[in-house]
N, CA, C and O atoms as a GROMACS GRO file, in nm:
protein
  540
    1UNK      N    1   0.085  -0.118   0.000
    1UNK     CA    2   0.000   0.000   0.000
    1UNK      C    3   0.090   0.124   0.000
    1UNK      O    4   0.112   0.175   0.110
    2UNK      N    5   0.154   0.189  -0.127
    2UNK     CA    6   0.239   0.276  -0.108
    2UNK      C    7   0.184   0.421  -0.088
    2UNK      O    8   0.258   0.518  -0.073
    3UNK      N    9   0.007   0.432  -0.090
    3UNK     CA   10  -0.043   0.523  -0.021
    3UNK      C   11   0.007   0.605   0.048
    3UNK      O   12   0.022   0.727   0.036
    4UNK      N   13   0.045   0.498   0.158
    4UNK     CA   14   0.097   0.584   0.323
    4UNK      C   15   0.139   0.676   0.268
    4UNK      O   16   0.076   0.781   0.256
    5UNK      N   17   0.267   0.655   0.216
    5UNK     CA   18   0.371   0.745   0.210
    5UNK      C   19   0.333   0.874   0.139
    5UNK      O   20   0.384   0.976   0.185
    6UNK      N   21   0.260   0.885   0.044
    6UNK     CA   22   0.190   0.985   0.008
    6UNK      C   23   0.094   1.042   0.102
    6UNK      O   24   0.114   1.163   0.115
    7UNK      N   25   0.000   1.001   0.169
    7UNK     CA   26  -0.072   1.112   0.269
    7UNK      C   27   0.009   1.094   0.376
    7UNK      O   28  -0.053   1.151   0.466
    8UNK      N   29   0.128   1.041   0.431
    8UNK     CA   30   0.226   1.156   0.541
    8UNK      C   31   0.219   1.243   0.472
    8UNK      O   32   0.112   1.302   0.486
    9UNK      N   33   0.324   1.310   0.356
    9UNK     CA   34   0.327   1.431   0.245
    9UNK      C   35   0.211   1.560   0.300
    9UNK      O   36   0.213   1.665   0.365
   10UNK      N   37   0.091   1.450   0.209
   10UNK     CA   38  -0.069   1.481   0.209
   10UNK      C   39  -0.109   1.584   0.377
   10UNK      O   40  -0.146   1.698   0.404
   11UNK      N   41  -0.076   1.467   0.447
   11UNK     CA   42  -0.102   1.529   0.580
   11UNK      C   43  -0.045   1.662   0.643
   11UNK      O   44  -0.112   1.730   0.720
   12UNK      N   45   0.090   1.698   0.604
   12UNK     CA   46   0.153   1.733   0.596
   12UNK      C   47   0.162   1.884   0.579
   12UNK      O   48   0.209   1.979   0.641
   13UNK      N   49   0.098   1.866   0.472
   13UNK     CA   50   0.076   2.007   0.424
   13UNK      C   51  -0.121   2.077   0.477
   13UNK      O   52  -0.168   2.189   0.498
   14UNK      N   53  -0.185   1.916   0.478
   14UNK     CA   54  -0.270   1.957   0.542
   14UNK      C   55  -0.312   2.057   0.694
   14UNK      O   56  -0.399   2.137   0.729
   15UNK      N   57  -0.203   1.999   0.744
   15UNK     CA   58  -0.176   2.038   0.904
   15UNK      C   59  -0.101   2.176   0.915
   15UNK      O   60  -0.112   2.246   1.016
   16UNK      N   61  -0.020   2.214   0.799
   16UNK     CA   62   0.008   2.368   0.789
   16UNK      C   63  -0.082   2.457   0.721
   16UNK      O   64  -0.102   2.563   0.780
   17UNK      N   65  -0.155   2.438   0.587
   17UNK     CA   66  -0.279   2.516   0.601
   17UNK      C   67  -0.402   2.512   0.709
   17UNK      O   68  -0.457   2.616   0.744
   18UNK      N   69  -0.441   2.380   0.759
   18UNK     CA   70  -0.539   2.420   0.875
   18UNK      C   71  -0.504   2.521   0.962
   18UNK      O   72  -0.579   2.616   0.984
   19UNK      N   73  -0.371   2.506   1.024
   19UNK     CA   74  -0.341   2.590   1.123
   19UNK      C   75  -0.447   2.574   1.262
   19UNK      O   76  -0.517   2.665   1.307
   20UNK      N   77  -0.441   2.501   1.291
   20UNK     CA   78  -0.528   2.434   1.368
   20UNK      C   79  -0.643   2.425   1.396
   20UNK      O   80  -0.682   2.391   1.507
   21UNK      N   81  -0.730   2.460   1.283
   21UNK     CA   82  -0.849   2.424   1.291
   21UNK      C   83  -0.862   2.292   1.237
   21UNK      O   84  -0.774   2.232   1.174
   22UNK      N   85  -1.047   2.225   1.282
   22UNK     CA   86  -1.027   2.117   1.235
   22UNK      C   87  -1.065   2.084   1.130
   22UNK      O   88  -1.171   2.146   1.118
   23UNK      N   89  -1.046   2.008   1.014
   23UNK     CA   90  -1.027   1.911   0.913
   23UNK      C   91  -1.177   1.805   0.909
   23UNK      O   92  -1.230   1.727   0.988
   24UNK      N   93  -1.201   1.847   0.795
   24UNK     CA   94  -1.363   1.741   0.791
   24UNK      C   95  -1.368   1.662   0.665
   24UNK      O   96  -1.439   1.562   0.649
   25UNK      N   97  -1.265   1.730   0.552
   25UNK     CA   98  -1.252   1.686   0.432
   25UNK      C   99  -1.151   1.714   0.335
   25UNK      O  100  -1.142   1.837   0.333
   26UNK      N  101  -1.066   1.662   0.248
   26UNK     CA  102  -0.972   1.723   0.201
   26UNK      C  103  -0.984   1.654   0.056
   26UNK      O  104  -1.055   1.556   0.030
   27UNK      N  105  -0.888   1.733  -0.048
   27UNK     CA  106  -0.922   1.700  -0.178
   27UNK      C  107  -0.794   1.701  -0.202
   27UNK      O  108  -0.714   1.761  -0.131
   28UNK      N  109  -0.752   1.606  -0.352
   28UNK     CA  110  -0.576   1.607  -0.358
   28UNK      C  111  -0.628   1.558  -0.536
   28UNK      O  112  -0.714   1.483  -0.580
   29UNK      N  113  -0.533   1.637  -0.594
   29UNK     CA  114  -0.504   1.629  -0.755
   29UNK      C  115  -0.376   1.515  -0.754
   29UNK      O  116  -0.265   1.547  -0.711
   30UNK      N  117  -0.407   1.361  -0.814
   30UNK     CA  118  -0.320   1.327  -0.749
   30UNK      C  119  -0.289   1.280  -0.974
   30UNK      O  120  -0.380   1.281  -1.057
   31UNK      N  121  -0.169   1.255  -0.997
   31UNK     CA  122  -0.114   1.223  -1.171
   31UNK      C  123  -0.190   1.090  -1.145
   31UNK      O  124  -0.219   1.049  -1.033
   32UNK      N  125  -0.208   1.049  -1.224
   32UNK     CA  126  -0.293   0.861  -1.280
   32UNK      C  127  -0.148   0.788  -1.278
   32UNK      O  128  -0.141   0.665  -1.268
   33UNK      N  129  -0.046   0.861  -1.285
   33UNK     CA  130   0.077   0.780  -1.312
   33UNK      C  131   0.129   0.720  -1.196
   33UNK      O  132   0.213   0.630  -1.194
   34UNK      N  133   0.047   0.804  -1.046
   34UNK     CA  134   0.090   0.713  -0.931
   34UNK      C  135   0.055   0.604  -0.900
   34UNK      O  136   0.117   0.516  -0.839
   35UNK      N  137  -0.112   0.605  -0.966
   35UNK     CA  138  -0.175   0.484  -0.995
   35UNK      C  139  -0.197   0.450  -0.818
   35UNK      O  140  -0.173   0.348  -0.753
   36UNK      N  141  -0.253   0.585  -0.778
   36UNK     CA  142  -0.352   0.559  -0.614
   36UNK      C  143  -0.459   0.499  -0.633
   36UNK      O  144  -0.511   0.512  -0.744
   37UNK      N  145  -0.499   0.449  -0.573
   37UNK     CA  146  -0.620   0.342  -0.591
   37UNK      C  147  -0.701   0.483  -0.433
   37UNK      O  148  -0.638   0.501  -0.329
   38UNK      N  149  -0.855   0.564  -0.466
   38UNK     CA  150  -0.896   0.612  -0.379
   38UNK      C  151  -0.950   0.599  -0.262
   38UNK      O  152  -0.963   0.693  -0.183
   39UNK      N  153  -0.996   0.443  -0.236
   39UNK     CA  154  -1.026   0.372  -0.140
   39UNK      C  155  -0.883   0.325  -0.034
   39UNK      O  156  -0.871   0.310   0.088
   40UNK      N  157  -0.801   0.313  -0.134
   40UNK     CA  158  -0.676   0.273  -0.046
   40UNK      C  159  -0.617   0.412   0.005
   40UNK      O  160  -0.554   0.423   0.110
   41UNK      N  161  -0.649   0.537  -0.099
   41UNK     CA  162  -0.552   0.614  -0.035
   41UNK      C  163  -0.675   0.703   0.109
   41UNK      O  164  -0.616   0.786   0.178
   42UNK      N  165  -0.782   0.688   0.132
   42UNK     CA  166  -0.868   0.692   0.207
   42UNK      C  167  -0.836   0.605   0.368
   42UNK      O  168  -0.832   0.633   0.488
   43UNK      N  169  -0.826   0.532   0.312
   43UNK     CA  170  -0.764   0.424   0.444
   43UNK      C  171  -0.636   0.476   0.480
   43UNK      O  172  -0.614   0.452   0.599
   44UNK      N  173  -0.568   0.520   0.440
   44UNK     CA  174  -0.405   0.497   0.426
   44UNK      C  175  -0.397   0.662   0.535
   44UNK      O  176  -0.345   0.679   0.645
   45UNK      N  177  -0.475   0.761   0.443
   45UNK     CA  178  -0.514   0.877   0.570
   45UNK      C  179  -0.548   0.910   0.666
   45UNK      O  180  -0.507   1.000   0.740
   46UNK      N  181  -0.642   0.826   0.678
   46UNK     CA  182  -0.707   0.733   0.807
   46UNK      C  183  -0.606   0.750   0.928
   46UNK      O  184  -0.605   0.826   1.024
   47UNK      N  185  -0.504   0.627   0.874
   47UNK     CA  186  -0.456   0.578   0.956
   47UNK      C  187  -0.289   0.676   0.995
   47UNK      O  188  -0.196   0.659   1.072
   48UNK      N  189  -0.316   0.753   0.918
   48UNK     CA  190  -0.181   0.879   0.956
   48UNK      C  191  -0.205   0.994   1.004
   48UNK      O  192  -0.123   1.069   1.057
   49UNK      N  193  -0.341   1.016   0.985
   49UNK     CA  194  -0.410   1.160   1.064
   49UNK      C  195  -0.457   1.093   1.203
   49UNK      O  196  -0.459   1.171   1.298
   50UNK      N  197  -0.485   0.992   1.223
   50UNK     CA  198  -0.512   0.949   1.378
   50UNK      C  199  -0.427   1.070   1.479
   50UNK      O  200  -0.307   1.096   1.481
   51UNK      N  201  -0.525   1.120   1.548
   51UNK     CA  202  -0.485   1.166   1.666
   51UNK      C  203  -0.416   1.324   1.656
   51UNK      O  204  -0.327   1.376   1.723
   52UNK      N  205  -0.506   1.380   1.530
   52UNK     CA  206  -0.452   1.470   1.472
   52UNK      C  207  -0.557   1.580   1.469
   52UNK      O  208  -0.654   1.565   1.543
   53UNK      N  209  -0.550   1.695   1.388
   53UNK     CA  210  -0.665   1.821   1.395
   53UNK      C  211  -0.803   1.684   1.242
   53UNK      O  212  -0.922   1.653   1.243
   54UNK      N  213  -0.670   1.649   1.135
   54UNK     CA  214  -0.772   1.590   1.011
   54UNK      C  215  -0.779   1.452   1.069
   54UNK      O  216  -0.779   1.369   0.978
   55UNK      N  217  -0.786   1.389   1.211
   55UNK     CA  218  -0.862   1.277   1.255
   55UNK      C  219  -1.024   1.242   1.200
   55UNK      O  220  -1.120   1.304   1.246
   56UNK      N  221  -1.037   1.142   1.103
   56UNK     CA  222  -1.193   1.128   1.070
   56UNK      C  223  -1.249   1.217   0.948
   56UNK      O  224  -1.364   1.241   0.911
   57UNK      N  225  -1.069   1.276   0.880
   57UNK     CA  226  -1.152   1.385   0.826
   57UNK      C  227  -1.163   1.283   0.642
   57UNK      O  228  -1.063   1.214   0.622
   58UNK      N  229  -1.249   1.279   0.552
   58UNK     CA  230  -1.282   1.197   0.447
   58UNK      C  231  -1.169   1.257   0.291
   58UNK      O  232  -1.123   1.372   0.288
   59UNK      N  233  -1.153   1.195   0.221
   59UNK     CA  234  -1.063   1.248   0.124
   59UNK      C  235  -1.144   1.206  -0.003
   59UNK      O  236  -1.204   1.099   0.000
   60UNK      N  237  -1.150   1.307  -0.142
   60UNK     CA  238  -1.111   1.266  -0.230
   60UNK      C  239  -1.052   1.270  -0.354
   60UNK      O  240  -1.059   1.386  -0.396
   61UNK      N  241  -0.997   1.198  -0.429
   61UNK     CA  242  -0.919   1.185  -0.498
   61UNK      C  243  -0.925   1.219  -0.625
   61UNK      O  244  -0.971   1.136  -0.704
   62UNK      N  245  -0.874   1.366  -0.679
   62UNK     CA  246  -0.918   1.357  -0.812
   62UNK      C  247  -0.827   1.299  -0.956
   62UNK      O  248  -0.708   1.294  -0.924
   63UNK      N  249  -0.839   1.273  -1.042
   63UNK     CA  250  -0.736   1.238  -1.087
   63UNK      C  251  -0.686   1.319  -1.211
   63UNK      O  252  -0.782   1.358  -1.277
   64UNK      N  253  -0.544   1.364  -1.270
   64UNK     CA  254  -0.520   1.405  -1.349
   64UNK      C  255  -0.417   1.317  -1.452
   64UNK      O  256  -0.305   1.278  -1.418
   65UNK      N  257  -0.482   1.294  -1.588
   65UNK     CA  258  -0.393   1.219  -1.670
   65UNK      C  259  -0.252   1.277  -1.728
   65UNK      O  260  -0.237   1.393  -1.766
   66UNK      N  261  -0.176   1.201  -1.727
   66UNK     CA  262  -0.054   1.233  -1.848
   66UNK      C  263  -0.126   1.230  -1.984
   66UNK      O  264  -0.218   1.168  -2.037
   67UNK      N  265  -0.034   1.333  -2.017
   67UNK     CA  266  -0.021   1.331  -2.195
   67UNK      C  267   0.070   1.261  -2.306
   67UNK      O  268   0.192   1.274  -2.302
   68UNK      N  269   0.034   1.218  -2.363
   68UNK     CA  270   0.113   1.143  -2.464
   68UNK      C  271   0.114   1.245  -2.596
   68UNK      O  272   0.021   1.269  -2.673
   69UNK      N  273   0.260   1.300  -2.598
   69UNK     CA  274   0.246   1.361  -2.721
   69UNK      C  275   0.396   1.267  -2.796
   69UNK      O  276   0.494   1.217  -2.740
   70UNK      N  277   0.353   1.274  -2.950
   70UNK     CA  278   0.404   1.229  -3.036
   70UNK      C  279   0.496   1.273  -3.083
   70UNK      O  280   0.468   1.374  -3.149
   71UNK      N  281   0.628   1.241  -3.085
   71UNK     CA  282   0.761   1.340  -3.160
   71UNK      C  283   0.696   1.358  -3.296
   71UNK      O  284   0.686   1.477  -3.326
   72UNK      N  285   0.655   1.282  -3.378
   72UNK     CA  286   0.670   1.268  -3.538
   72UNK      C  287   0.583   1.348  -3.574
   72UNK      O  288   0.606   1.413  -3.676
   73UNK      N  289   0.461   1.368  -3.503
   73UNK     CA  290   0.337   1.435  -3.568
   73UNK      C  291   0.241   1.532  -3.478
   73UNK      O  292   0.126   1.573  -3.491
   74UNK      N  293   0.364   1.549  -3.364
   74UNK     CA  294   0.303   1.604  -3.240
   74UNK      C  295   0.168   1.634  -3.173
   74UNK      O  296   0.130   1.729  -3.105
   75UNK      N  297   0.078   1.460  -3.236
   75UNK     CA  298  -0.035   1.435  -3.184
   75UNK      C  299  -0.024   1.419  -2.990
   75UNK      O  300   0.063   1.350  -2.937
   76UNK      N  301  -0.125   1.494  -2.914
   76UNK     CA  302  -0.128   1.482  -2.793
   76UNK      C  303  -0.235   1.396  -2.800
   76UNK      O  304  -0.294   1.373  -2.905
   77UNK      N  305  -0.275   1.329  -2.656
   77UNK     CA  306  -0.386   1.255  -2.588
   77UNK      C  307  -0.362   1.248  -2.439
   77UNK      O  308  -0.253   1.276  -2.389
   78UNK      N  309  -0.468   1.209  -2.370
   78UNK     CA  310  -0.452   1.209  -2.269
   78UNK      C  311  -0.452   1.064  -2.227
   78UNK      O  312  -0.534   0.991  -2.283
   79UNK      N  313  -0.374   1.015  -2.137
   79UNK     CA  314  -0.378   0.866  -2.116
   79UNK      C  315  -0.319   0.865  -1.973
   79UNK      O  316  -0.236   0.943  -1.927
   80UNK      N  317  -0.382   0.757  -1.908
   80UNK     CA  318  -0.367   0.704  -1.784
   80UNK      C  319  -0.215   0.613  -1.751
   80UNK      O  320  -0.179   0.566  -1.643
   81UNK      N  321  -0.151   0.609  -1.870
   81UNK     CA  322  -0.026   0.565  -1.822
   81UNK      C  323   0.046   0.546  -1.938
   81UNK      O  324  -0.022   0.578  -2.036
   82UNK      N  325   0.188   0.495  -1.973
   82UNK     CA  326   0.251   0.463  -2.085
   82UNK      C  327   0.211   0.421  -2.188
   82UNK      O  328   0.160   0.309  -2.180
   83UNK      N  329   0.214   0.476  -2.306
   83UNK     CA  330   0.142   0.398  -2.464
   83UNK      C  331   0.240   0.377  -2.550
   83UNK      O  332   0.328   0.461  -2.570
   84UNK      N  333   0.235   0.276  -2.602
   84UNK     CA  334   0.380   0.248  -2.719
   84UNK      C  335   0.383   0.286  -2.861
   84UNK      O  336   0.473   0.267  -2.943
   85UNK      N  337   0.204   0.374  -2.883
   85UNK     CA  338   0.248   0.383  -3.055
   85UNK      C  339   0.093   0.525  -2.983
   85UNK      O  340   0.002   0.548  -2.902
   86UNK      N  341   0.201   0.588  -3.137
   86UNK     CA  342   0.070   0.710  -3.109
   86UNK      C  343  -0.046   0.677  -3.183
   86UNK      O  344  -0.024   0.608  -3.282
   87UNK      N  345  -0.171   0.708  -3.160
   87UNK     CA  346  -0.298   0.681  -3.197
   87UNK      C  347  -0.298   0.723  -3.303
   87UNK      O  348  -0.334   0.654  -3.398
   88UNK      N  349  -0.256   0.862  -3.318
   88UNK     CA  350  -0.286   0.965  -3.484
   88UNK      C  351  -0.191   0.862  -3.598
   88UNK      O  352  -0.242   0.797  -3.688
   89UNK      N  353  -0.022   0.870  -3.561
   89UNK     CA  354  -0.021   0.817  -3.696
   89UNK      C  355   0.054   0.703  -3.656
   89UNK      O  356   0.117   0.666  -3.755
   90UNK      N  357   0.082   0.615  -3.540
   90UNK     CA  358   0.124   0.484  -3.537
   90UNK      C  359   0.302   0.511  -3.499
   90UNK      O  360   0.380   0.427  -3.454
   91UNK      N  361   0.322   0.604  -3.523
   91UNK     CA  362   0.459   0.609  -3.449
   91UNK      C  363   0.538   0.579  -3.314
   91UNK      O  364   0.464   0.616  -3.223
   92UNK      N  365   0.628   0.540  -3.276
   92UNK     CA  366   0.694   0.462  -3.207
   92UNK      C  367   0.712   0.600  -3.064
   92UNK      O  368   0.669   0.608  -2.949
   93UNK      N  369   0.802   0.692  -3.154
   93UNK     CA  370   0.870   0.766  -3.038
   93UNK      C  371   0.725   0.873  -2.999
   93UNK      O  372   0.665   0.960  -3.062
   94UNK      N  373   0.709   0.809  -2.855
   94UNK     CA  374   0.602   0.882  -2.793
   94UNK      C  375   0.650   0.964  -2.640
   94UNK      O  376   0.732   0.904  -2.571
   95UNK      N  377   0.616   1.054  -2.607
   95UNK     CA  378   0.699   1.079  -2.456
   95UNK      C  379   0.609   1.118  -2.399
   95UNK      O  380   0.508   1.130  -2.470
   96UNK      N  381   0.593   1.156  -2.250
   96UNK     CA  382   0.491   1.184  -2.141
   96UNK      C  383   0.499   1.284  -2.090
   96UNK      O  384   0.605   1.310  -2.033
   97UNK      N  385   0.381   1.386  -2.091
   97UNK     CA  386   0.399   1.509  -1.976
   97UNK      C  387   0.325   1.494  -1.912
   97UNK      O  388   0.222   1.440  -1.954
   98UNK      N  389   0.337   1.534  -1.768
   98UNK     CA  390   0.283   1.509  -1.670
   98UNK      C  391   0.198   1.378  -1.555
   98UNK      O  392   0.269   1.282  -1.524
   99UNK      N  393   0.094   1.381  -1.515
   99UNK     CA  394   0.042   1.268  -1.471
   99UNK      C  395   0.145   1.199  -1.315
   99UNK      O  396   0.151   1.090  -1.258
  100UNK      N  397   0.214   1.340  -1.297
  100UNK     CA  398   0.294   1.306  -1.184
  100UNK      C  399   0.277   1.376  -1.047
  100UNK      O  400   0.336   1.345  -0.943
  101UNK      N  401   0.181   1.481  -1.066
  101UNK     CA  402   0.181   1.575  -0.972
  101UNK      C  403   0.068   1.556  -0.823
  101UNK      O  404  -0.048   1.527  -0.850
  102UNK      N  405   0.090   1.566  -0.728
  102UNK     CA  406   0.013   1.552  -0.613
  102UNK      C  407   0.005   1.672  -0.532
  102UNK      O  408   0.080   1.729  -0.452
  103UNK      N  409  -0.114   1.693  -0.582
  103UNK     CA  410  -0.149   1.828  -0.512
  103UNK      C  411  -0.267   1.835  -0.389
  103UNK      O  412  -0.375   1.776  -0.394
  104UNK      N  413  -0.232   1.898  -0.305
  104UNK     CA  414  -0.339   1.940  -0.242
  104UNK      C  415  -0.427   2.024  -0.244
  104UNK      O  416  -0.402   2.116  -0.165
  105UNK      N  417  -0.532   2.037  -0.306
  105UNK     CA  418  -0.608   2.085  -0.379
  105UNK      C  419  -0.702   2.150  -0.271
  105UNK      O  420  -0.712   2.271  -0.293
  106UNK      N  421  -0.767   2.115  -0.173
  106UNK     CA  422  -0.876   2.184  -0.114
  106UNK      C  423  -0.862   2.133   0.038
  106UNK      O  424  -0.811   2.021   0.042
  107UNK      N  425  -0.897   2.192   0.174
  107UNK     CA  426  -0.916   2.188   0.219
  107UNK      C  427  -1.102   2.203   0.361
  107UNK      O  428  -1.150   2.292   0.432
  108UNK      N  429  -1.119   2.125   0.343
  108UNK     CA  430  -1.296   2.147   0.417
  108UNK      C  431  -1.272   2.170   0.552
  108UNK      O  432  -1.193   2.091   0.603
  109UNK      N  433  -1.326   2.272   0.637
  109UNK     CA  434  -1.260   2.272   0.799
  109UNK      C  435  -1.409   2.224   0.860
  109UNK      O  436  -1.503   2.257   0.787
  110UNK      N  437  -1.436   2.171   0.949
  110UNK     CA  438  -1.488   2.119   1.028
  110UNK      C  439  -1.563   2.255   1.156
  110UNK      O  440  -1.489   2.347   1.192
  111UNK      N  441  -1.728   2.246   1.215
  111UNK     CA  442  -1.737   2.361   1.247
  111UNK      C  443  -1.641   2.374   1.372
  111UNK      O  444  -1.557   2.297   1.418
  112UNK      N  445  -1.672   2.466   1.400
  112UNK     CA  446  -1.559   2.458   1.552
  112UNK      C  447  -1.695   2.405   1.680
  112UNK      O  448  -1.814   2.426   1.662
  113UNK      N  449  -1.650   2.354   1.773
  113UNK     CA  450  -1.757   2.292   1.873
  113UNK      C  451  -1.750   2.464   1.974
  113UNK      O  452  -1.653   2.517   2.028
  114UNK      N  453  -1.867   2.501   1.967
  114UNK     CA  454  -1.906   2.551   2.101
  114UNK      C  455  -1.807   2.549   2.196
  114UNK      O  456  -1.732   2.452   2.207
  115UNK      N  457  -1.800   2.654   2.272
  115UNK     CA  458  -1.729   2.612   2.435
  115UNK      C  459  -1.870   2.662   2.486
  115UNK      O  460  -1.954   2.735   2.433
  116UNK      N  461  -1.868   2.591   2.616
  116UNK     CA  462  -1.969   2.657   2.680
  116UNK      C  463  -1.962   2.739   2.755
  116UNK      O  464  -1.869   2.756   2.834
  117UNK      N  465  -2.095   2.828   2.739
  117UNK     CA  466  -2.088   2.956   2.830
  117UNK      C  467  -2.109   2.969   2.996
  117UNK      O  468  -2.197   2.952   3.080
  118UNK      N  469  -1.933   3.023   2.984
  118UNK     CA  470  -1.879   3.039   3.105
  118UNK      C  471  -1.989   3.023   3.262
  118UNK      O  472  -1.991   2.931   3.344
  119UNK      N  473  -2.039   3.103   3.259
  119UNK     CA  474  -2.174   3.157   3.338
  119UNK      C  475  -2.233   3.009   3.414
  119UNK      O  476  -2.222   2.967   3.529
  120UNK      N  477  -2.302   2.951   3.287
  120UNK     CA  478  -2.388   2.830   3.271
  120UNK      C  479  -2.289   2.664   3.340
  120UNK      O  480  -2.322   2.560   3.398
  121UNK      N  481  -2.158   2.726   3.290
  121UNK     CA  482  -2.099   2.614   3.354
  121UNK      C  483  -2.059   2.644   3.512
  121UNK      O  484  -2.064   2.545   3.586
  122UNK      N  485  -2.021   2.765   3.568
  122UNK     CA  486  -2.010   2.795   3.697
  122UNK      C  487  -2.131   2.773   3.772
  122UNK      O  488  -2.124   2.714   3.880
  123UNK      N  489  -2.242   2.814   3.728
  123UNK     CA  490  -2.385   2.783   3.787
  123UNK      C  491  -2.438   2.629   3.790
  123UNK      O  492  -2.533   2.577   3.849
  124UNK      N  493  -2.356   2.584   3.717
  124UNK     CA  494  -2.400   2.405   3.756
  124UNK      C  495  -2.278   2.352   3.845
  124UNK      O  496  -2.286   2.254   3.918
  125UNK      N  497  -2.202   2.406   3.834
  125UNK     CA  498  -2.134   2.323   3.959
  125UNK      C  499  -2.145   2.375   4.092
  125UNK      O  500  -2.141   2.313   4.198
  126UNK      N  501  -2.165   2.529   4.067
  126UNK     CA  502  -2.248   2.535   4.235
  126UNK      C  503  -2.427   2.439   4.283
  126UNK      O  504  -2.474   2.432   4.396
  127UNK      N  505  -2.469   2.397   4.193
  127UNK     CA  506  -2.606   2.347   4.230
  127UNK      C  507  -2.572   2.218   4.243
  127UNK      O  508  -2.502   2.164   4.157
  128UNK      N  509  -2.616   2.150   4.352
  128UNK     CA  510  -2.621   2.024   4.431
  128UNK      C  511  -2.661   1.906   4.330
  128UNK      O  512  -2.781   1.897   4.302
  129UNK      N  513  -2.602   1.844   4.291
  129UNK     CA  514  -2.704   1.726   4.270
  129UNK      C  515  -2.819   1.709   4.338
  129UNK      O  516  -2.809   1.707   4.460
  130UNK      N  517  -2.957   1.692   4.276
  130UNK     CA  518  -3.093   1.658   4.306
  130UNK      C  519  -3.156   1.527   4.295
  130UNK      O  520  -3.225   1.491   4.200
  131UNK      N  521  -3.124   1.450   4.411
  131UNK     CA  522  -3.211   1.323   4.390
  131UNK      C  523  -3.357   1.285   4.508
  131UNK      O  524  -3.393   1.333   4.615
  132UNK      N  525  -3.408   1.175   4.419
  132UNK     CA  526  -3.529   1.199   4.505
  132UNK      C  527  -3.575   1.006   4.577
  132UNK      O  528  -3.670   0.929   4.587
  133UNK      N  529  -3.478   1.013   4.598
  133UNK     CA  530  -3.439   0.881   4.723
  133UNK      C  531  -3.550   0.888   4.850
  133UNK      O  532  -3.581   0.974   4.932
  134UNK      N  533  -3.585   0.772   4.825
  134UNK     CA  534  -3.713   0.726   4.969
  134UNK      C  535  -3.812   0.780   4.913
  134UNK      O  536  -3.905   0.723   4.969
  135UNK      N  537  -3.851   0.843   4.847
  135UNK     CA  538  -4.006   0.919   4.749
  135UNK      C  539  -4.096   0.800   4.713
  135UNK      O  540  -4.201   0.818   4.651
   0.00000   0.00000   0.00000
């Protein structure tokens, strides 16, 4: 699962834009050429944000293809990974741009929880517990 190692990265940068707020959802431009599987890299976050601000927080994965452009006839396409002959005219020498990049694309923050008001919490710990024993 070479995931992990990509959302440490992932996390990473997550945890310096939050700036400590919390994390409910995050989005990542990830090349087809890493060939993340989104369920795995979901799990894989999971288990590296544990105990963190993006604890629980959901990911997903968008994907961006490489290009295959053609020396001979400088036909482009977009393709999900290495191709050995160009589509337009059958030529051999083909090369790749991009389909490598992992970006962190968006961040979702989570609301912030309430603190409670001050007042309301001093006024319940002065009042007794109320029970109604032998009634």
């Amino acid at each position: 699962m070479h995931e992990i190692s990509y959302c440490e990265g992932v996390l990473d940068a997550v945890l310096r834009r939050a700036n400590g707020r919390p994390v409910s959802r995050i989005g990542v431009r990830a090349g087809t050429l890493h060939r993340l599987v989104p369920a795995a890299f979901e799990q894989s976050f999971q288990l590296v944000a544990g105990g963190t601000i993006a604890e629980g927080a959901s990911t997903e994965v968008v994907p961006v293809p490489a290009t295959a452009v053609c020396r001979a006839c400088t036909h482009r396409t977009d393709t999900a990974g290495p191709i050995v002959s160009c589509p337009s005219c059958g030529g051999f020498e083909v090369d790749l741009e991009g389909g490598t990049e992992l970006v962190l694309a968006w961040v979702e923050y989570a609301e912030p929880v309430a603190a409670p008001h001050p007042r309301r919490e001093r006024t319940a710990a002065l009042i007794p517990e109320h029970t109604h024993e032998g009634a």
